[in-house]
Structure formats: structure tokens, C-alpha cells
N, C-alpha and C positions, 0 to 999 in steps of 0.2 A: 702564334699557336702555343707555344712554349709558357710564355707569360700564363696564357689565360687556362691552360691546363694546373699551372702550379696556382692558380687562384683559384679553379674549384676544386681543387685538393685542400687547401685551408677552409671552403667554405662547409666541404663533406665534415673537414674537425672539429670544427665548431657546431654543428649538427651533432657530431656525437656527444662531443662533450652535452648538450642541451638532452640529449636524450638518455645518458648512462646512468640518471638519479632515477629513471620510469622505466627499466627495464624493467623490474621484478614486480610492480606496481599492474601493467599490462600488458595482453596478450600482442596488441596493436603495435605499440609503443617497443618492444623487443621486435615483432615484424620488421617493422621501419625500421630498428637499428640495424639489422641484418643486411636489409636494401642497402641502407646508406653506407654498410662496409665492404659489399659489393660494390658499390658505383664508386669509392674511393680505390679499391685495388685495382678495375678496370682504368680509371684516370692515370694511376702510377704506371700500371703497365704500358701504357700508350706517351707518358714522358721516358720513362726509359727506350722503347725503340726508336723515341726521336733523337734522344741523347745517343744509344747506339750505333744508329746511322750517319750520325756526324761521326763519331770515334772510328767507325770502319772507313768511309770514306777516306778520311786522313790517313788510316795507314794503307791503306791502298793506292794512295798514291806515293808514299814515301817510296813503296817495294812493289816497283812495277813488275809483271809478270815476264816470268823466263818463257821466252819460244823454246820450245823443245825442235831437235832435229832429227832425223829417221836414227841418224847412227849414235845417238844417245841410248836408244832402246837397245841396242847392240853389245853395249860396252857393258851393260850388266853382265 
């Protein structure tokens, strides 16, 4: 999943790069740049939660969670 995310993220840059000399050229042409810089930010956002969910995972398990006891609440 990871792989093929970071491959249509390279595909989305080369896309732009092809379209950044026809921005100004046409109305279309700027359209679809827009698209294509949306659906590259969406791709990144979704390898970062996969990257973050690994990185939480792991520390969650390093520091496993305190049981609290009744007379903890007490001692404040």
C-alpha cells in the first residue's frame, strides 16, 4: 500500500511538472493543475496516517498503560 501510494505521488509530479508551462496558456489546463494538486495532497495525507500509525503503534507498545486504582484519585 505504502509503495504504491508513494508511486502515485511521483506520478501526480510529473503531471505537474507537464502541465506548469500551460497554466497561463489555459483555462482547462490550470483546472487540471488544481485537480492534480489536490489528488497529490490527498495521496500524501493518507501516506502520512499510514506512517503515523505505525509510529504510534510502536510507542504504545513501548509505554504500556497505567491501571489507575480508586485510591490514586484520593491522594490528590
Amino acid at each position: 500500500m505504502r509503495k504504491e501510494l508513494v508511486k502515485s505521488i511521483k506520478e501526480k509530479e510529473v503531471q505537474l511538472e507537464k502541465l506548469a508551462s500551460y497554466i497561463d496558456k489555459s483555462l482547462i489546463c490550470a483546472e487540471l493543475y488544481n485537480k492534480v494538486v489536490i489528488e497529490k495532497a490527498i495521496l500524501k495525507k493518507e501516506l502520512d496516517e499510514i506512517n503515523k500509525n505505525k509510529l504510534m503503534g510502536k510507542v504504545v507498545k513501548l509505554f504500556p498503560r497505567k491501571t489507575k486504582l480508586i485510591c490514586d484519585y484520593f491522594n490528590n
